[in-house]
C-alpha positions as CSV (number, residue, x, y, z in Angstrom):
1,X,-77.4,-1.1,-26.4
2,X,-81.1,-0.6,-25.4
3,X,-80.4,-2.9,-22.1
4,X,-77.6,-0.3,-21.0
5,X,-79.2,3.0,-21.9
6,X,-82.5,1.9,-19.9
7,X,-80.2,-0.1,-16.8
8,X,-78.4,3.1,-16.5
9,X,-81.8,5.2,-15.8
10,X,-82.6,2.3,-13.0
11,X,-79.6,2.9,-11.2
12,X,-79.4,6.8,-11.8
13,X,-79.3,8.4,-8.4
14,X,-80.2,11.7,-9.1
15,X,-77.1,13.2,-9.7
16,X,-73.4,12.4,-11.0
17,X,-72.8,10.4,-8.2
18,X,-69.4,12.2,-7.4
19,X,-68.6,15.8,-7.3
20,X,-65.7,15.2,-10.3
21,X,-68.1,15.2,-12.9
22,X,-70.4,18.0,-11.4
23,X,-66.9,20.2,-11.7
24,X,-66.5,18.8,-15.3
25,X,-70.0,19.6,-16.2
26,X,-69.6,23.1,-14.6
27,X,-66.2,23.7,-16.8
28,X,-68.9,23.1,-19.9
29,X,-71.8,25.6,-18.5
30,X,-68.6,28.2,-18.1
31,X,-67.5,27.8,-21.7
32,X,-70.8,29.1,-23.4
33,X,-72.7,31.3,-20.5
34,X,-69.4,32.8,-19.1
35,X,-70.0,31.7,-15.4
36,X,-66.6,31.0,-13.5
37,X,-64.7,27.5,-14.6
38,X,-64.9,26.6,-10.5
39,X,-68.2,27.2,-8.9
40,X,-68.0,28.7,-5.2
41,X,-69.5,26.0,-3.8
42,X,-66.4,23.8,-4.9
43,X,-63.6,26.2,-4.3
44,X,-62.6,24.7,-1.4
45,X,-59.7,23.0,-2.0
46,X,-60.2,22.1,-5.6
47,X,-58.5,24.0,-9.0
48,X,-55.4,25.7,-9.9
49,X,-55.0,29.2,-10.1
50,X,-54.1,30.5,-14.0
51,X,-51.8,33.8,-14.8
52,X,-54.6,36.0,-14.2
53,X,-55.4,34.7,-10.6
54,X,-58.8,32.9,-11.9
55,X,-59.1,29.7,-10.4
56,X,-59.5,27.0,-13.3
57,X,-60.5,23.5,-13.0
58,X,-57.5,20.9,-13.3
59,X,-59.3,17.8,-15.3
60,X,-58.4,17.3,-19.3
61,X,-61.5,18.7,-21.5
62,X,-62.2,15.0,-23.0
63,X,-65.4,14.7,-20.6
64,X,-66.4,18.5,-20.5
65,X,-66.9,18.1,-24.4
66,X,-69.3,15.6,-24.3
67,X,-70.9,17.1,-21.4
68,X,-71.1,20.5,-23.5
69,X,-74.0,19.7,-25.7
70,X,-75.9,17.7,-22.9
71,X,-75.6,21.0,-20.8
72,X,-76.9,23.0,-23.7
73,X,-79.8,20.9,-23.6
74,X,-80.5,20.4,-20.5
75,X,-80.4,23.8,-19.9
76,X,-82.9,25.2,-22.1
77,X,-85.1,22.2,-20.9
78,X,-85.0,23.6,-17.6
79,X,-85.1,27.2,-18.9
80,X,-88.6,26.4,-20.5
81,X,-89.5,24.4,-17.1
82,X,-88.5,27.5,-14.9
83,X,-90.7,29.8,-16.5
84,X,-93.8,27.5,-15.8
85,X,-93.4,26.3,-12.9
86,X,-91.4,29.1,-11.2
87,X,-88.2,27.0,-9.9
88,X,-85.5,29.3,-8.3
89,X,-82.2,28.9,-9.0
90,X,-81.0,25.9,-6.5
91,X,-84.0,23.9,-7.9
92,X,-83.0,24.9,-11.7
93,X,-79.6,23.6,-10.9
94,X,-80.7,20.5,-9.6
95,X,-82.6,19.8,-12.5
96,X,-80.2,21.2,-14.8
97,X,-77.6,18.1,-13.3
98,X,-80.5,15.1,-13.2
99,X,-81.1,15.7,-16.7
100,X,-77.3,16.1,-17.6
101,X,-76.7,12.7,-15.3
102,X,-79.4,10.7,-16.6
103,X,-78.1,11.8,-20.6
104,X,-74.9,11.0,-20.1
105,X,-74.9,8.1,-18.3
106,X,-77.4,5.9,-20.9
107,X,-75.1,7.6,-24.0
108,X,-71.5,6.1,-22.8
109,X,-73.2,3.2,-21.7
110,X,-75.3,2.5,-24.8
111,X,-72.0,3.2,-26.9
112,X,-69.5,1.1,-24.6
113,X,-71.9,-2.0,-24.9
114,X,-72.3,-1.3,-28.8
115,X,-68.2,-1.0,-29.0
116,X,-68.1,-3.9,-27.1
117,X,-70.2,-5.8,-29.2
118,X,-68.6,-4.7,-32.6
119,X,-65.0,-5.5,-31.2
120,X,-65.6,-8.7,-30.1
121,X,-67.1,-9.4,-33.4
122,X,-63.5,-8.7,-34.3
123,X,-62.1,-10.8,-32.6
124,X,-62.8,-12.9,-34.6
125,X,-66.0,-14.3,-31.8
126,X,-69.6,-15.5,-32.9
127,X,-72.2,-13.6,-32.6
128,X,-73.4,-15.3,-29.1
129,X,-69.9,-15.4,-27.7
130,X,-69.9,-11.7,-28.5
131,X,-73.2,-11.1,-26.9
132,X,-72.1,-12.9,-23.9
133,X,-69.1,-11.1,-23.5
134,X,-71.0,-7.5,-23.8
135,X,-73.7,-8.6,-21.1
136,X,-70.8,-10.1,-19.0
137,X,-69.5,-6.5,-19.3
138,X,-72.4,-5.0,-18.5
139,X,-74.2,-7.2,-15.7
140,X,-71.0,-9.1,-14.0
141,X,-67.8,-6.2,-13.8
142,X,-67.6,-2.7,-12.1
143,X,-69.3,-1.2,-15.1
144,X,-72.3,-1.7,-13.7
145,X,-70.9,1.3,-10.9
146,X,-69.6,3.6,-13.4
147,X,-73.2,3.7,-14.9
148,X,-74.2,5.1,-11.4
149,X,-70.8,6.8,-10.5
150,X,-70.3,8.8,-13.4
151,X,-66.6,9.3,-13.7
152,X,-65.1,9.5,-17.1
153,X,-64.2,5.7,-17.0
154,X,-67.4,4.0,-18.9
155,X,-66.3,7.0,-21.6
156,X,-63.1,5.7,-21.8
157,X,-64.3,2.0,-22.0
158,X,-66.2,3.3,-25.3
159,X,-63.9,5.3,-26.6
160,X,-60.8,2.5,-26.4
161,X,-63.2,-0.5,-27.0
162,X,-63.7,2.0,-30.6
163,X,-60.2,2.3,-31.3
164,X,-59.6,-1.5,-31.2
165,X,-62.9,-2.2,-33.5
166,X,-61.5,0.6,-35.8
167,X,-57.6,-1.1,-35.4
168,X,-59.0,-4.4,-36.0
169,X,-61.2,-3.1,-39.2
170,X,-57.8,-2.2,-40.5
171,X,-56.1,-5.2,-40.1
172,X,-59.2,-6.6,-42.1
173,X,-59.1,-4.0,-45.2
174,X,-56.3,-1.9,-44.8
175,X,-58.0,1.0,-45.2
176,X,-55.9,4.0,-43.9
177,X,-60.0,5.7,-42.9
178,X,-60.0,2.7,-39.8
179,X,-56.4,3.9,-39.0
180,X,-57.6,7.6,-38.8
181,X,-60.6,6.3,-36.7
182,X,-58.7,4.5,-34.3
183,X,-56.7,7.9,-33.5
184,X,-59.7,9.7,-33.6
185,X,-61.0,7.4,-30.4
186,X,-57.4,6.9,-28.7
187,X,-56.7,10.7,-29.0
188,X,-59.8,11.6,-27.6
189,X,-59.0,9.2,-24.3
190,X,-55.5,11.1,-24.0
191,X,-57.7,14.2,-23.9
192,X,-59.7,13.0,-21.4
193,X,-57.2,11.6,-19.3
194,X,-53.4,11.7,-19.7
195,X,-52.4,8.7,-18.8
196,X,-54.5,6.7,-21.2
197,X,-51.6,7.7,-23.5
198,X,-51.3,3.3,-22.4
199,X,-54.4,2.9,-24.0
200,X,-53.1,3.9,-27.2
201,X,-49.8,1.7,-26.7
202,X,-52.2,-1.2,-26.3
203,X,-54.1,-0.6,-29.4
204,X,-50.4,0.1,-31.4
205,X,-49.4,-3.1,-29.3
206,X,-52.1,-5.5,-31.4
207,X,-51.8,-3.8,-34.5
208,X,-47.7,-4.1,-34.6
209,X,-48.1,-8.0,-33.4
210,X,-50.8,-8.8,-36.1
211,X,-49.3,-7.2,-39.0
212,X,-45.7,-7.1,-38.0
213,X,-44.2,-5.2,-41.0
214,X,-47.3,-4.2,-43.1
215,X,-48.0,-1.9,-39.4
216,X,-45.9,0.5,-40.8
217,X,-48.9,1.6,-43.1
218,X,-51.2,1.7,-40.3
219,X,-49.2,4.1,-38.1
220,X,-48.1,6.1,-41.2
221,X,-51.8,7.4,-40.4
222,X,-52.9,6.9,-37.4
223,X,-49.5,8.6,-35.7
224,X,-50.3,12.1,-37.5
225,X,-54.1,11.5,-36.6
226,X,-53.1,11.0,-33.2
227,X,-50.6,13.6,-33.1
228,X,-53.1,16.2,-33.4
229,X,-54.7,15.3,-29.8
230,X,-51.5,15.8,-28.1
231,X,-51.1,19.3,-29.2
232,X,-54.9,20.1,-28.2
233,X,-54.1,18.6,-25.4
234,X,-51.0,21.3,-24.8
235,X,-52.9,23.4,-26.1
236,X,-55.7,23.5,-23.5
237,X,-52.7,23.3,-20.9
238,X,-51.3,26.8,-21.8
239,X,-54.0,28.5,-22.9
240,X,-55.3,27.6,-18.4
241,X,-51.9,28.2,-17.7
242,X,-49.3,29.3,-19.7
243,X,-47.1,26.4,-20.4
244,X,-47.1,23.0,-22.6
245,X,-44.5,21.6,-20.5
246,X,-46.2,21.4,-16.9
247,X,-49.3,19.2,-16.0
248,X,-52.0,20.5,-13.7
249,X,-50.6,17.6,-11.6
250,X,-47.6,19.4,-11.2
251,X,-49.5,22.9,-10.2
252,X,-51.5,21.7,-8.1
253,X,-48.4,20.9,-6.0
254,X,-46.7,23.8,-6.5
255,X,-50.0,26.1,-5.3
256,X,-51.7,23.8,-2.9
257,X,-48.6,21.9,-1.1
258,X,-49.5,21.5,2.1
259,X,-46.8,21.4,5.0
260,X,-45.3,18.1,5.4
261,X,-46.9,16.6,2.4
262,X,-44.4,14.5,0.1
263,X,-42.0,16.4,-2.0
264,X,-43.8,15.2,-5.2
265,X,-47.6,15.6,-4.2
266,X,-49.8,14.5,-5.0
267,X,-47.3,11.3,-5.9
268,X,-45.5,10.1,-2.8
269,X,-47.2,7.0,-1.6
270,X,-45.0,4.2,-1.1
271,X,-44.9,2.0,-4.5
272,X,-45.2,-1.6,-3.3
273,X,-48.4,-0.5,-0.7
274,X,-50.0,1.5,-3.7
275,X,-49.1,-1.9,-6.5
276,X,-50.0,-4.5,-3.8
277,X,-52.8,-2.6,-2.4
278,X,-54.5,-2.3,-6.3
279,X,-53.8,-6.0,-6.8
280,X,-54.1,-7.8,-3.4
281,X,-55.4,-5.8,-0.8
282,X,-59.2,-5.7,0.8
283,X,-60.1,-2.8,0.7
284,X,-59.4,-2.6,-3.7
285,X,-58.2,-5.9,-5.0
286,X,-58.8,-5.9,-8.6
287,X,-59.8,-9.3,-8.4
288,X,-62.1,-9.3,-5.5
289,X,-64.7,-5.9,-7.3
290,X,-64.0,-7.8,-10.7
291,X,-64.2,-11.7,-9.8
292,X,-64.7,-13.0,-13.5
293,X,-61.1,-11.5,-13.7
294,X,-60.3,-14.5,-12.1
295,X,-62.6,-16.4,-14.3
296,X,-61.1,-15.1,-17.4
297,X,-57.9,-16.2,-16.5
298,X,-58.2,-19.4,-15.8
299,X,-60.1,-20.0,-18.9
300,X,-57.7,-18.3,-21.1
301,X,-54.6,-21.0,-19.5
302,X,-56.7,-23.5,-19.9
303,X,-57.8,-22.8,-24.0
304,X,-54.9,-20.8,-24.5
305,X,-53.7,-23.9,-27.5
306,X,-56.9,-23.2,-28.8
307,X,-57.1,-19.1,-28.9
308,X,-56.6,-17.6,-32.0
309,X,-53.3,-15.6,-32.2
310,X,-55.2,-11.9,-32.7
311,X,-57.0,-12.4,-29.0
312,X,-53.5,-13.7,-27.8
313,X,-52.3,-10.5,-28.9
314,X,-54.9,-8.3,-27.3
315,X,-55.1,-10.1,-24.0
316,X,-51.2,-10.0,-23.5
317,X,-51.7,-6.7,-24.0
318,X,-54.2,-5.6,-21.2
319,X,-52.9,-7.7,-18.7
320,X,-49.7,-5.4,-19.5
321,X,-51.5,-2.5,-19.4
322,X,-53.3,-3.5,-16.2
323,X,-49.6,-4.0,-14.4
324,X,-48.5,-0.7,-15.8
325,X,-51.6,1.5,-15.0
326,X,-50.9,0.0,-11.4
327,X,-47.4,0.9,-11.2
328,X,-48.0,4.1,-12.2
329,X,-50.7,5.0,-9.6
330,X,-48.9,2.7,-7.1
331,X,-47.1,6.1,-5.4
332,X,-50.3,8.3,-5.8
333,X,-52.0,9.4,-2.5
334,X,-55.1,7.8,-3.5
335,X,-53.8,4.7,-5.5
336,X,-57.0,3.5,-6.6
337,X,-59.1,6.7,-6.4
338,X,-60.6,6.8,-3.9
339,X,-64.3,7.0,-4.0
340,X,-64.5,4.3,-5.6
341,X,-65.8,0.6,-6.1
342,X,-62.3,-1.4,-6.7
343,X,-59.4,0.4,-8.0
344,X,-60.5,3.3,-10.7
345,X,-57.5,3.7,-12.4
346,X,-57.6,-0.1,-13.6
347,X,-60.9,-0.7,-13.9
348,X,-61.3,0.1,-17.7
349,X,-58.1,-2.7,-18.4
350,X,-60.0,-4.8,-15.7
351,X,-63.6,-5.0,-17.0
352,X,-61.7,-5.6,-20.8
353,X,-59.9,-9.2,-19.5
354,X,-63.2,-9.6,-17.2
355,X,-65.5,-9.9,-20.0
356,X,-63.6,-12.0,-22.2
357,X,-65.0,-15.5,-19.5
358,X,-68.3,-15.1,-20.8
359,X,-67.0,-15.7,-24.5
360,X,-64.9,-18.1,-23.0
361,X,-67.3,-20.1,-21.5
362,X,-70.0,-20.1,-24.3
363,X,-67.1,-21.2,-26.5
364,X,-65.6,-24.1,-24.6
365,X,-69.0,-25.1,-22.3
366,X,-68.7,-28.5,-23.6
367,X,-65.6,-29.2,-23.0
368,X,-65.0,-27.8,-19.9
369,X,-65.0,-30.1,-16.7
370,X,-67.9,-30.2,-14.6
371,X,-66.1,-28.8,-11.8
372,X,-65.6,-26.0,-13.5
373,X,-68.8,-25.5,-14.8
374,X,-69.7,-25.8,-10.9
375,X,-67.7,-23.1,-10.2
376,X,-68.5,-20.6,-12.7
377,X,-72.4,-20.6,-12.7
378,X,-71.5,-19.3,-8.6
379,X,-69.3,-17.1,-9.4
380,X,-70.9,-15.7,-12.1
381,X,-74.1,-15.0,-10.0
382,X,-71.4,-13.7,-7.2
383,X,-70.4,-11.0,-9.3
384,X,-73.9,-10.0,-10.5
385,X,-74.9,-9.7,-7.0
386,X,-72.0,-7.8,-6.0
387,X,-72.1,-5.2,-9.1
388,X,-75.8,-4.8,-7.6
389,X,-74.2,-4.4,-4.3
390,X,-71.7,-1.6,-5.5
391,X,-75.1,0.4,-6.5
392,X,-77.0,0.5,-3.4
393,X,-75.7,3.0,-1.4
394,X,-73.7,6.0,-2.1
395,X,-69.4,5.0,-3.5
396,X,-68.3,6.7,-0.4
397,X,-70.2,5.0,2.6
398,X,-67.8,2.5,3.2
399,X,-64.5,4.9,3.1
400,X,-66.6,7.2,5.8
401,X,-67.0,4.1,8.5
402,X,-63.4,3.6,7.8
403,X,-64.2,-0.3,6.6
404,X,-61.2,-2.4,5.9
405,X,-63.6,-4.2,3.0
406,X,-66.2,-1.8,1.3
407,X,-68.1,-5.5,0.1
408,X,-68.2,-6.7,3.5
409,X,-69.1,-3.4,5.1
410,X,-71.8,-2.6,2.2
411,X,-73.1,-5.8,2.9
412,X,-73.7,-5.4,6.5
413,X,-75.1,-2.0,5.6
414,X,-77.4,-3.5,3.3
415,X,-78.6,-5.9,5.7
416,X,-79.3,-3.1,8.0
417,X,-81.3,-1.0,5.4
418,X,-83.4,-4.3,4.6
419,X,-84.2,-4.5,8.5
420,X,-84.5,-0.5,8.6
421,X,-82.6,-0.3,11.2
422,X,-80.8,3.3,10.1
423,X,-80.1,4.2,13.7
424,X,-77.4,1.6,14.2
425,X,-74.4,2.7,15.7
426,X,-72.7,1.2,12.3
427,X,-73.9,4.8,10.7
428,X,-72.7,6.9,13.3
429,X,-70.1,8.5,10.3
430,X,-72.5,8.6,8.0
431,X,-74.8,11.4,7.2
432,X,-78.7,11.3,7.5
433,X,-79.1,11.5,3.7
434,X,-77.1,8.4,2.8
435,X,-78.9,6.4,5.1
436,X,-81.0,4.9,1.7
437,X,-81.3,3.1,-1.2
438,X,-79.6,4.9,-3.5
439,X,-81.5,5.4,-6.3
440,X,-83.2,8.4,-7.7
441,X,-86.7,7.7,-6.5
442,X,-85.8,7.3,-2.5
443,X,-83.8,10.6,-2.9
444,X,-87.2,11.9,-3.7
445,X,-88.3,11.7,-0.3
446,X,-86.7,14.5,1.2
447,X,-87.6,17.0,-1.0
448,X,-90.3,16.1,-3.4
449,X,-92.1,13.2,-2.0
450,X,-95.2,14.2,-4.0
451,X,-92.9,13.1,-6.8
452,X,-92.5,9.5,-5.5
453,X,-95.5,7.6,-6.6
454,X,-95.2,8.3,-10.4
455,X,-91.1,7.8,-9.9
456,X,-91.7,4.4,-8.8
457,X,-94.2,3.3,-11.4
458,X,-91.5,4.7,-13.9
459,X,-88.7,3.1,-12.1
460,X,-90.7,-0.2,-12.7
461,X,-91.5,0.0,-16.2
462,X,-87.6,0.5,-17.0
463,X,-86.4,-2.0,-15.1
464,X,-89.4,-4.7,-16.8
465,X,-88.0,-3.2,-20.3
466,X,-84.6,-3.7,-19.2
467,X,-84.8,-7.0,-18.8
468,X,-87.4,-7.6,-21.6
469,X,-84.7,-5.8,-24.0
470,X,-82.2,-8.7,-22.6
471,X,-84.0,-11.4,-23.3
472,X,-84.8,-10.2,-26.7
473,X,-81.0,-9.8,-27.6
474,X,-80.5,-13.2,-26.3
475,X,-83.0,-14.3,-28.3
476,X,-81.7,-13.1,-31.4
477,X,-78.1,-14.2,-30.7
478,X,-78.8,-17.4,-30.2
479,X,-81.8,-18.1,-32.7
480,X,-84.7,-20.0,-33.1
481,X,-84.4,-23.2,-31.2
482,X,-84.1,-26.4,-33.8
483,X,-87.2,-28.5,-34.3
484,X,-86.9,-31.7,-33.2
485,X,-87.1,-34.1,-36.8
486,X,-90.1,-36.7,-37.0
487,X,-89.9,-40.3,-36.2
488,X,-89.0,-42.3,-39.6
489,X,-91.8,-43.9,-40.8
């Protein structure tokens, strides 16, 4: 927990790192000081016009909630700040967001690492298979960019990764309090984002399997317990907008349908370039931005006589849920999201199977062959080095240059910044200000380079404490190393 609160300060870039979240954040500040749900500056384009004519943001509340008491916070941190050392209002802001960013990041990180950790425990894994599976999550899959790029998906890694501890808790005690805590965590997903309605049918999918008829107990709770989030979820959709049978999906077509878009905008992409294109493709193959995916699936075929029937159960289940998520993004006009490392909308299902070949491979080191144990220490270090990769530069640098492979093309770009050669013609799309390392202490440059000394003595000390926090955990996973016995006499 400590190693992912502190990695996600390192990598904290000053901001949210998208403009999402800086909408969801401004949705919180609106709910308790008034100010308008859409801020001017992102009008453009963005938000749904309600029955009164105010434009109102189109995202579920799930994120804005936690963001709520981090904004309260934050901004009478930086109310107290502003009165001492006279900040005007653009300068309040920015601080205002920093602190938010920096908050929120190390709190769903923390907590996805510690749900990680409990619900591998679960799953019925030792105590150093676990650990290796939660550093595998954190260090080897596209986690590490959702740390940096703070969409709502490391929040909806904790919150499922809860739900199954809770579900699996349970099927240990049958207590109906783990039933109402597994809704508690899958509702609040659905609230966050609709779809994740699947991540509920994967949790319902493992209990049903496990316990077959004595389920019927479980959902006897957790169904009411979850029922509740669906009507605050329709709840919050009429109270924007007057109706509990529309999305703002379907609004947002119907007010900002632009001529010869697709009938069903923003759906419409072809299906088998959107499925492919999330599995296959370059530019967002699942398993190129998450290679222990293909890791984790080999080892699972080859140990699969040997896996207990409850992790059978779960990891049937993702790799459903990762073939549904992509179906039904597959005809979105952004299939994978965008601005993103890898395809968003699978990621959270991706990083789950992803983490499982460190588990894997503490369990079965022994036996494996040595070819494989050739090829995993590689492409374990591969995908280290590209999570590190996915941080380096700003998530949209790639789609701006128009790069068929954002690894390939980051790489290059990488190479370039190393040389400091920002006057390539490589950049010519990109602006001035994403020409550099993109962390919060070379932002400082522009603006408050006074700043930058003390920032990178700071920087320094988290990332030694980072990795001095690691070694600690793997330390006390593994134990005490066993003393060699004497020589008989």
């Amino acid at each position: 927990m400590l190693a992912a609160a502190l990695a996600a300060l390192v990598l904290n870039d000053g901001d949210f790192g998208n403009i999402d979240t800086a909408r969801r954040l401004q949705v919180s500040h609106s709910w308790w000081t008034g100010s308008p749900e859409v801020d001017a500056s992102h009008a453009a384009g963005f938000g749904v016009y309600d029955a009164h004519g105010r434009l109102r943001a189109w995202y579920g509340m799930g994120q804005s909630l936690v963001l709520l008491p981090i904004d309260l916070v934050c901004s009478h941190i930086v109310r107290a700040a502003a009165s001492r050392y006279r900040l005007d209002r653009a300068a309040r802001t920015k601080f205002r967001v920093l602190l938010a960013s920096l908050i929120l990041a190390s709190l769903t990180s923390a907590a996805a690492i510690a749900a990680a950790l409990a619900a591998l425990g679960a799953l019925g894994l030792s105590p150093p298979e676990a650990l290796a599976g939660a550093l595998t999550l954190l260090f080897g899959t596209t986690f590490f960019h959702y740390m940096q790029n703070s969409q709502e998906n490391n929040l909806l890694l904790a919150l499922f990764l809860t739900s199954l501890w809770c579900a699996l808790r349970w099927l240990d005690r049958r207590h109906p309090g783990w039933a109402i805590a597994a809704a508690l965590a899958s509702g609040f997903s659905l609230i966050t984002r609709l779809p994740c309605l699947l991540d509920a049918a994967v949790i319902a999918a493992v209990v049903l399997l496990a316990a077959r008829r004595a389920s019927v107990r479980f959902f006897a709770v957790f169904a009411p317990s979850y029922l509740f989030f669906v009507v605050l979820d329709r709840w919050y959709q009429w109270e924007r907008f007057g109706s509990v049978w529309t999305t703002y999906m379907g609004l947002q077509n119907l007010q900002r349908h632009s001529p010869g878009a697709p009938a069903a905008f923003p759906f419409g992409y072809p299906f088998w370039h959107g499925f492919w294109g999330a599995l296959v493709s370059p530019p967002k193959s699942i398993f190129l931005y998450d290679p222990l995916l293909v890791a984790s699936l080999l080892l699972l075929v080859w140990t699969w006589r040997d896996t207990s029937p409850l992790l059978k159960y779960y990891v049937i289940s993702l790799a459903c849920a990762v073939l549904v998520y992509a179906s039904f993004y597959a005809t979105y006009i952004t299939f994978a999201g965008d601005a993103a490392w890898g395809d968003r909308f699978t990621a959270t299902t991706v990083e789950l199977l992803a983490m499982l070949s460190g588990p894997l491979a503490v369990r079965h080191w022994r036996q494996l062959p040595l070819a494989s144990k050739v090829a995993l220490v590689p492409l374990a270090c591969l995908s280290f080095l590209e999570q590190i990769l996915s941080t380096t530069l700003p998530v949209s640098t790639e789609i701006v240059q128009g790069a068929s492979s954002a690894i390939v093309q980051r790489a290059t770009n990488v190479a370039l910044l190393l040389r400091g050669d920002t006057g390539n013609p490589a950049w010519r799309a990109v602006p001035m200000a994403w020409r550099n390392w993109n962390y919060l202490p070379f932002h400082l440059r522009e603006n408050y380079a006074s700043l930058m000394p003390a920032a990178f003595i700071v920087w320094g000390l988290l990332l030694t404490t980072t990795a001095a926090a690691v070694t600690m955990a793997v330390r006390s996973a593994v134990g005490p190393l066993p003393r060699q016995a004497p020589p008989a006499a």
